[in-house]
N, C-alpha and C positions, 0 to 999 in steps of 0.2 A: 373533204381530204382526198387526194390523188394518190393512193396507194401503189399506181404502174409506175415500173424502173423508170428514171430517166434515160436520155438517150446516154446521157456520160454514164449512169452506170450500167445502165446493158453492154456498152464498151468495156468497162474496168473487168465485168464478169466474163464477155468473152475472151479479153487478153490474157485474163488469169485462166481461165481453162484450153487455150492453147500455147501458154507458156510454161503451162506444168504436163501437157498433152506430150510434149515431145521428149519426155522421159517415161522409161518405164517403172513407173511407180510403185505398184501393186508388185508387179516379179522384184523389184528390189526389198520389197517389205516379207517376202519370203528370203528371199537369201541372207537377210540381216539377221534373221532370227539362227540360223546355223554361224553367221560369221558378223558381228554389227559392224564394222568395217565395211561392208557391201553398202551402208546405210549411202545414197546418193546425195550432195551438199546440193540443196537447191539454194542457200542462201543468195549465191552470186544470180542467181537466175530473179530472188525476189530485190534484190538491191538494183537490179538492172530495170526491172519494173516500177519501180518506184515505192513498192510496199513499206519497205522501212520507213518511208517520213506520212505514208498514209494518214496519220493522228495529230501529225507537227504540223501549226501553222505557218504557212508563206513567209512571216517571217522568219524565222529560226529553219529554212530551210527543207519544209513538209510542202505535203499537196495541200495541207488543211482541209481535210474531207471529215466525214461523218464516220458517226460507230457502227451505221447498216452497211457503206461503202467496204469497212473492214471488215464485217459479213459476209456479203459476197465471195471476198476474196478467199474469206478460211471454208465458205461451202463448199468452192472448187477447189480447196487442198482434201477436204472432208470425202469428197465424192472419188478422188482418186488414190487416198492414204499418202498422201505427199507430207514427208515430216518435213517443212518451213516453220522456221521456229521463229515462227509469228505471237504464238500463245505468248511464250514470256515477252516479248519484245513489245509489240505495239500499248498491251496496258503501261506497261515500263515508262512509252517513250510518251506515250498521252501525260503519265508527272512527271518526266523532265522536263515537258513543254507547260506545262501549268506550273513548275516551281523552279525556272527560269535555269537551269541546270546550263552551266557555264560550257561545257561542250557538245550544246543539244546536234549544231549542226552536222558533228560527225553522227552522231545517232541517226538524224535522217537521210542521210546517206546510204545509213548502212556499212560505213567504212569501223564502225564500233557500235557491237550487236550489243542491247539489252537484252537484259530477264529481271522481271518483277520478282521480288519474294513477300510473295501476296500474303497478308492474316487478315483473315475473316473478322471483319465488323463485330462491333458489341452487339448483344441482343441473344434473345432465346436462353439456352442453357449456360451459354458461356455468361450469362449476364455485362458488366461494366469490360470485361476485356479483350483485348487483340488475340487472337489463337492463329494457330500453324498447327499444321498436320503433323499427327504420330508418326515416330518409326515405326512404331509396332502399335496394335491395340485402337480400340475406340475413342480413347481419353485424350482429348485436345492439348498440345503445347503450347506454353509460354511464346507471345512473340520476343525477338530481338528484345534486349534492352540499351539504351543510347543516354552516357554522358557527356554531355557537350555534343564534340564531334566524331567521341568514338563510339564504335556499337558494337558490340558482343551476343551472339545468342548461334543458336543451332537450326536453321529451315529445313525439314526434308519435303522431298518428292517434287522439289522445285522443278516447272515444265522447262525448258531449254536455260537454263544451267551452265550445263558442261558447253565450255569455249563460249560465254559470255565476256563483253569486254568488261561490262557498266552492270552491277549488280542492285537493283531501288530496292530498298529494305525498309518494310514496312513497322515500327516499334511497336510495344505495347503500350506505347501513347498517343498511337494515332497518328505518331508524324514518320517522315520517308527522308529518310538520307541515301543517296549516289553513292557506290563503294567503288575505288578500281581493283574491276577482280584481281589484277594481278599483283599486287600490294604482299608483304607479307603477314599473315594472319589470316588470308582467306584459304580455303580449303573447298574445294567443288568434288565431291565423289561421283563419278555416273553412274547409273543403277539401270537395268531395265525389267522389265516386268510387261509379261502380255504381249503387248506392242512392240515390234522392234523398231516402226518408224518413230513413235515418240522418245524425243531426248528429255530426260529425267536426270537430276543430281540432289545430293542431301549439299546441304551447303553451312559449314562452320566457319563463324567470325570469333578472332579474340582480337578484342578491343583495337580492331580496324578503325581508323580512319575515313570519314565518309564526308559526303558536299552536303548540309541540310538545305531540303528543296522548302521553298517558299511557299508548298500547301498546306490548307484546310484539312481535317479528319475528313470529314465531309467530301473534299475531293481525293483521300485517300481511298475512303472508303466507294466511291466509282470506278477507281481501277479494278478495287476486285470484282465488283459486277459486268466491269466493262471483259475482264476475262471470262465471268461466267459467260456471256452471250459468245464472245466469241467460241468457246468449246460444244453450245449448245448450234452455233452456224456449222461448227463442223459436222454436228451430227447430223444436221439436214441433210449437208451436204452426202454425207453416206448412205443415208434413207435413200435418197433419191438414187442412188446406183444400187442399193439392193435390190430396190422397184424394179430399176430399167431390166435387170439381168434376172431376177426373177419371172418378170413378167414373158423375156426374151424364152427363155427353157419353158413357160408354161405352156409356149405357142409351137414349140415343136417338138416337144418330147412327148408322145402318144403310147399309150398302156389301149387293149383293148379296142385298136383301131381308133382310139380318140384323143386328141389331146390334154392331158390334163388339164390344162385349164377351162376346159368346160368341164369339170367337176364344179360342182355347187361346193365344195369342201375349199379347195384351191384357191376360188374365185374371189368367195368370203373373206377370207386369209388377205389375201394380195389391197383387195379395196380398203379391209382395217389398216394394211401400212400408210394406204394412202390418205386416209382420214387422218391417222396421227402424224402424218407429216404435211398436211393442210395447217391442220391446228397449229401445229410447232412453228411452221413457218408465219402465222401470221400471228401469232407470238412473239418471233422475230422483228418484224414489222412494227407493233407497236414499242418494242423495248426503242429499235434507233429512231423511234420520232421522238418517243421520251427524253434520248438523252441528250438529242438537239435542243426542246421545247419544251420539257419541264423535267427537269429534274430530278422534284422531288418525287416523280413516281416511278423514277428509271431501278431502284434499287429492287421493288416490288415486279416491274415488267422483267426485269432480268431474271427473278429466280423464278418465274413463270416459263417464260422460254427455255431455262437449262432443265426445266420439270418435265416438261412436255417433250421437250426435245431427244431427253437423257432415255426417257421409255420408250420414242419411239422407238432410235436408235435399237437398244437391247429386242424389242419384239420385230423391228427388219430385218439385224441380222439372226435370228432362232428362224425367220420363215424363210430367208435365201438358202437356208442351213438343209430345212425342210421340205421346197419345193423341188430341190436337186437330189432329194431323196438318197442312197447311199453312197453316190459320188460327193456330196455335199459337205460329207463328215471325212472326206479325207485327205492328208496330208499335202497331194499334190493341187485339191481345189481351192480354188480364192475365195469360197467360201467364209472357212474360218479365220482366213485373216481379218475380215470388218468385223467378224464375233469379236474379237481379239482386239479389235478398237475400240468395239464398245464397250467389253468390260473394264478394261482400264481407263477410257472416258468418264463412265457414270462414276468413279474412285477419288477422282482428282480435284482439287480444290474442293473440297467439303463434301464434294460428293451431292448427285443428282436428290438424292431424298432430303438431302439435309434442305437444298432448294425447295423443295415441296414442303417442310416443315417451316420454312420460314414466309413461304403462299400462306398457308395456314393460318399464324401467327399472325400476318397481317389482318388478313382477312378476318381472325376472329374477333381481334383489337378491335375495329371499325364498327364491326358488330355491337359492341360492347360498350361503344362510345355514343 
């Protein structure tokens, strides 16, 4: 097996990191946080890229590319805090393209953004049922419920949300009906938390009107892993610029005529980022071969990758925080804004542990068997 990028996507990954290069990212994700208004639209920037049909086959008006391809692309939002509101869209637009969704081609466009409103697969603690994330508390929610073709229920903390066209709503039966946000009975609240570049909304249906997509549970249940990996790509993607900038300040900032990174203490520190963002990333690697070439083990590599991924993340940015020592912790450094992605990262869709509890689970199954 060929593990090295192709040349197409060494392309895709440079176009995306000098097409999101030529905004100022980072200083927008400070300013957002005193005003979110500040927050910069890169959508037109990813619709010009061709990102929005990245999951949509050729015919329906996509690139027809892969779930590592769309990796790539959220590693170089990840590494520069660029809010593209890729997360809810691309799993979104991968079931309207699997359940023949009557207006996909505007979707790959991008001329009508998606957001999934993802519920977590049966299994574990939720046993037989679909769940959605609390407003408040530990205890899992009801997904959506759907008569016919209307659906009624409550999703919060849905990732890009707010100014959605096409709302995929996930039931507690496993299946996905298409809403148009703009209908009346839908309800999008924004919310933020943590992060100012990530877009967050709670989202209420009463008995909306929805397009039932012509999928499987089974490939319902790939969207929501297909967003796990993507948020676990983003983390890569931030790893690896905690690294660069850390490693940059280790090389010239000197205490005692020396630089600190020849401290034995610093040095240690800096290579554990880069172990767990070896491993994460080649955790990444095996989830998009998985979800090309077997399937059935793409659900298990996915919550492997958001595990690995979701810790390094939180221990790169505590040592970027660390290395810069008390300039690090304060308000004007970019430090704490990748803290600040990560902690709302490891939160979001079930949350980084709940992925490691379901590594587990597998793994112990097999064992067992």
């Amino acid at each position: 097996m060929n593990l090295e990028l192709s040349d197409e996507q060494e392309f895709l990954r440079d176009a995306a990191r000098d097409a999101l290069g030529r905004v100022k990212t980072v200083d927008a994700a400070r300013e957002a946080l005193e005003d979110p208004a500040q927050r910069p639209d890169l959508w037109p920037t990813a619709c010009e890229a061709g990102w929005a049909g990245l999951l949509v086959g050729e015919e329906g008006g996509g690139a027809g590319l892969g779930a590592f391809d769309a990796m790539l692309v959220a590693m170089e939002a990840g590494r520069v805090l660029a809010g593209v509101e890729l997360l809810g869209h691309l799993p979104a637009s991968a079931l309207l393209d699997a359940g023949q969704y009557g207006g996909l081609s505007a979707v790959a466009e991008g001329t009508r953004r998606a957001a999934l409103l993802a519920a977590r697969p049966p299994g574990g603690l939720d046993g037989d049922a679909w769940t959605v994330e609390p407003r408040s508390g530990s205890r899992r929610a009801d997904a959506p419920r759907a008569e016919g073709d209307r659906v009624s229920g409550t999703v919060t903390w849905v990732p890009d949300a707010p100014g959605a066209d096409v709302l995929v709503v996930v039931t507690g039966d496993g299946t996905a009906l298409a809403v148009d946000a703009g209908q009346e009975g839908v309800s999008v609240e924004p919310v933020m938390r943590y992060d100012a570049t990530r877009s967050l909304g709670h989202v209420t249906l009463d008995a909306v009107h929805g397009e039932t997509l012509q999928v499987t549970p089974e490939q319902v249940s790939h969207a929501w892993y297909l967003a796990q990996v993507l948020l676990a790509a983003e983390a890569v993607g931030t790893v690896e610029r905690c690294l660069t900038d850390a490693v940059a300040y280790a090389k010239e900032r000197f205490t005692f005529g020396r630089a600190i990174g020849s401290y034995q203490a610093v040095k240690h520190a800096l290579v554990e980022v880069l172990r767990r963002r070896e491993n994460a990333y080649s955790l990444l690697v095996y989830a998009g071969w998985s979800y090309e070439d077997r399937r059935d083990e793409f659900p298990l590599a996915a919550s492997a990758a958001r595990s690995s991924a979701g810790r390094a993340l939180d221990f790169a940015t505590r040592e970027l925080i660390s290395v810069h020592g008390g300039i690090g912790a304060t308000w004007e450094h970019d430090a704490p804004l990748f803290f600040r992605r990560a902690q709302l990262s490891r939160r979001l869709l079930g949350g980084a542990g709940e992925a490691t509890d379901r590594v587990a689970g597998e793994l112990l199954a097999r064992v067992a068997a």
